[in-house]
C-alpha positions in Angstrom: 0.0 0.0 0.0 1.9 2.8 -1.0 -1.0 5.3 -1.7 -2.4 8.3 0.5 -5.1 10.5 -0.2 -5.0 13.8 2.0 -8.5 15.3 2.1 -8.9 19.1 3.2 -11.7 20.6 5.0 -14.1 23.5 4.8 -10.7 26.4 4.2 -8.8 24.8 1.9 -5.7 22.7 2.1 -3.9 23.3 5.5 -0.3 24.3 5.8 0.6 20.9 7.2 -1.0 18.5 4.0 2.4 20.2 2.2 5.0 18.8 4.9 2.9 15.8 4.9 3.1 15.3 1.0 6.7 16.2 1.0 7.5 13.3 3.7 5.6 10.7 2.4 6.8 11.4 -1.3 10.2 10.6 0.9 8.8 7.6 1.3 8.1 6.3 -1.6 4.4 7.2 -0.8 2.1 8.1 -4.2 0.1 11.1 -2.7 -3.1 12.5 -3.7 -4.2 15.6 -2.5 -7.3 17.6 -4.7 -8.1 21.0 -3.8 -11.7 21.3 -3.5 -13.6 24.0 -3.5 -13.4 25.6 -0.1 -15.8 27.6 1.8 -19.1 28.1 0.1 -18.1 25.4 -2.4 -18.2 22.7 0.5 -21.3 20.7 -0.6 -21.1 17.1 -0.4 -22.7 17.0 -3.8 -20.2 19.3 -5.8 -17.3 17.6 -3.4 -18.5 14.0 -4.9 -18.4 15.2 -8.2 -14.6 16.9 -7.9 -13.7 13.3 -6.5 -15.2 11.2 -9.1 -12.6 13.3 -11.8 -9.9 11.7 -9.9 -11.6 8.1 -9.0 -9.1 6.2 -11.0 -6.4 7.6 -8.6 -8.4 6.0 -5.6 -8.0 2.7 -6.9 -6.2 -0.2 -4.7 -6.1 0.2 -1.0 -4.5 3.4 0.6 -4.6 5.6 3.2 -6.6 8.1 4.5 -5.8 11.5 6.0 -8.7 13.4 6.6 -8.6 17.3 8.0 -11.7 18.4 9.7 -14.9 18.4 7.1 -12.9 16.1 4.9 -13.5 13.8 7.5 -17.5 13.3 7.2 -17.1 13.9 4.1 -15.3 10.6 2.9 -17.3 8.8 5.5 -20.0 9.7 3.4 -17.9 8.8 -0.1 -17.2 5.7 1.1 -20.9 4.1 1.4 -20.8 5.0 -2.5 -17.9 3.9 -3.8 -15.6 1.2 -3.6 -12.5 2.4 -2.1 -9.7 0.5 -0.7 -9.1 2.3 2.3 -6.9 0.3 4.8 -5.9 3.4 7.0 -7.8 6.1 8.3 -6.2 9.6 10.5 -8.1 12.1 11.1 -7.4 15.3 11.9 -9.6 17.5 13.8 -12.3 15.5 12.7 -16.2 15.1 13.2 -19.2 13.3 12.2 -22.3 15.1 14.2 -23.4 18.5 13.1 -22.3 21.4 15.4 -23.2 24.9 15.0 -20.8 27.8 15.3 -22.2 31.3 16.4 -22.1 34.1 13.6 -21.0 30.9 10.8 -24.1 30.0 9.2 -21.8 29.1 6.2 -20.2 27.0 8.3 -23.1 25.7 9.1 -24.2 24.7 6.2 -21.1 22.8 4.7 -21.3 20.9 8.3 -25.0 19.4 7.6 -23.9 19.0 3.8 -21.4 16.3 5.1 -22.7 15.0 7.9 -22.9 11.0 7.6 -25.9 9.4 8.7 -25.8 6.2 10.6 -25.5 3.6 8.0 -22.6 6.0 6.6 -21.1 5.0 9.5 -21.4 1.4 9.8 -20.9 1.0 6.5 -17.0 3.5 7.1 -16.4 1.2 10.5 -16.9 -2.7 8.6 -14.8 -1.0 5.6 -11.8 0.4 7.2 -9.3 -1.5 9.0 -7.2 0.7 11.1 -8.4 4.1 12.2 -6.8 7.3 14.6 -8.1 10.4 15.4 -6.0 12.7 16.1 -7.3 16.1 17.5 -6.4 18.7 20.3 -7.9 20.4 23.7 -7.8 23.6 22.1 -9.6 23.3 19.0 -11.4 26.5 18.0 -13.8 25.7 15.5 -15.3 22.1 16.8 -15.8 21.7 20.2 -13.8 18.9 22.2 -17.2 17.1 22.6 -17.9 16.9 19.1 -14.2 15.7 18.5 -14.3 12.9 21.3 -17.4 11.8 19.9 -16.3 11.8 16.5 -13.5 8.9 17.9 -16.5 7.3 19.5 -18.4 7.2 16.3 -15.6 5.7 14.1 -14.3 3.6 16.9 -11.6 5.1 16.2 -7.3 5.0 18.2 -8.1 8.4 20.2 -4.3 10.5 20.0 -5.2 13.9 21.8 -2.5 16.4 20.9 -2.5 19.8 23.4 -2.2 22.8 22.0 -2.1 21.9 18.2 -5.6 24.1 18.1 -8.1 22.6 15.0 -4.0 22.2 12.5 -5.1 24.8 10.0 -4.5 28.6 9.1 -5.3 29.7 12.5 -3.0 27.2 14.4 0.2 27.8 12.2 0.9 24.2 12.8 3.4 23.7 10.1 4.1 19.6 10.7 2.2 16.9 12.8 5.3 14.0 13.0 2.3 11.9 14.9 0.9 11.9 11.3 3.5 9.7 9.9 4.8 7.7 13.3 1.1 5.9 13.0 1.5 5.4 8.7 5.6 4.0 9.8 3.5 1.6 12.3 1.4 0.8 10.1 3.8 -0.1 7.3 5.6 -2.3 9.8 2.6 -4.5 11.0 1.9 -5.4 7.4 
């Protein structure tokens, strides 16, 4: 499995997806990052259809990194395609709709992803291994909805302090936990 798909969420690709891409192309890693429309062009519909342009990149099994909306979002992708994924890390990650005060864009790209139930299942019985990595400072989803989100995937909880929600805002510029659980991976295969 030498293939990773970094998914962004709702602002874009984050600062750390570059020293991510960088390492694992160090490793011999194929990576696939799209940029998808950010913002107000977080739908899960016009998301599906920027990912189907690329589907014959997601062939064979590979990993998952997953920042914040990208997260429900390929929960969601999943139950409809037929992906390979034998890895999941999330970063900052949810699955329940949350509201933020004053966002109502926001808002709305959060309900536009949100998995339902059987998304879930469905994410759980495909994916093999899964982490979520996320912090006690996060300032756009709350530590609830984070925690749960672990809960919801039965996901490896790995809190992080102070790493904030890893994009603009944080001026995170690496996350070595990223590619300590892909090594450990790697090695139990």
């Amino acid at each position: 499995m030498k293939k990773v798909l970094l998914l962004h969420g709702y602002n874009g690709i984050p600062q750390i997806f570059h020293w991510l891409k960088q390492e694992l192309e160090k490793m011999n890693y194929t990576v696939i990052m799209p940029n998808l429309p950010p913002r107000e062009g977080l739908r899960y519909d016009i998301w599906k259809t920027e990912i189907e342009k690329i589907k014959g990149e997601l062939k064979g099994e590979m990993i998952v990194v997953a920042h914040s909306a990208g997260n429900p979002f390929i929960i969601k992708y999943l139950k409809e395609s037929n992906m390979d994924i034998k890895l999941y890390i999330g970063l900052a990650g949810f699955s329940n709709v949350y509201s933020t005060e004053g966002r109502e864009d926001l808002d709305k790209a959060v309900k536009s992803v949100a998995p339902t139930q059987e998304e879930l299942e469905n994410f759980k019985n495909k994916v093999e291994t899964r982490y979520c990595i996320y912090s006690d400072n996060d300032h756009i989803v709350p530590i609830e909805i984070l925690e749960k989100h672990v809960n919801n995937v039965e996901g490896v909880p790995c809190k992080i302090p102070n790493i904030g929600h890893m994009g603009r805002k944080s001026n995170l510029q690496r996350i070595p936990k990223v590619i300590e659980l892909i090594k450990e991976n790697d090695e139990m295969r």
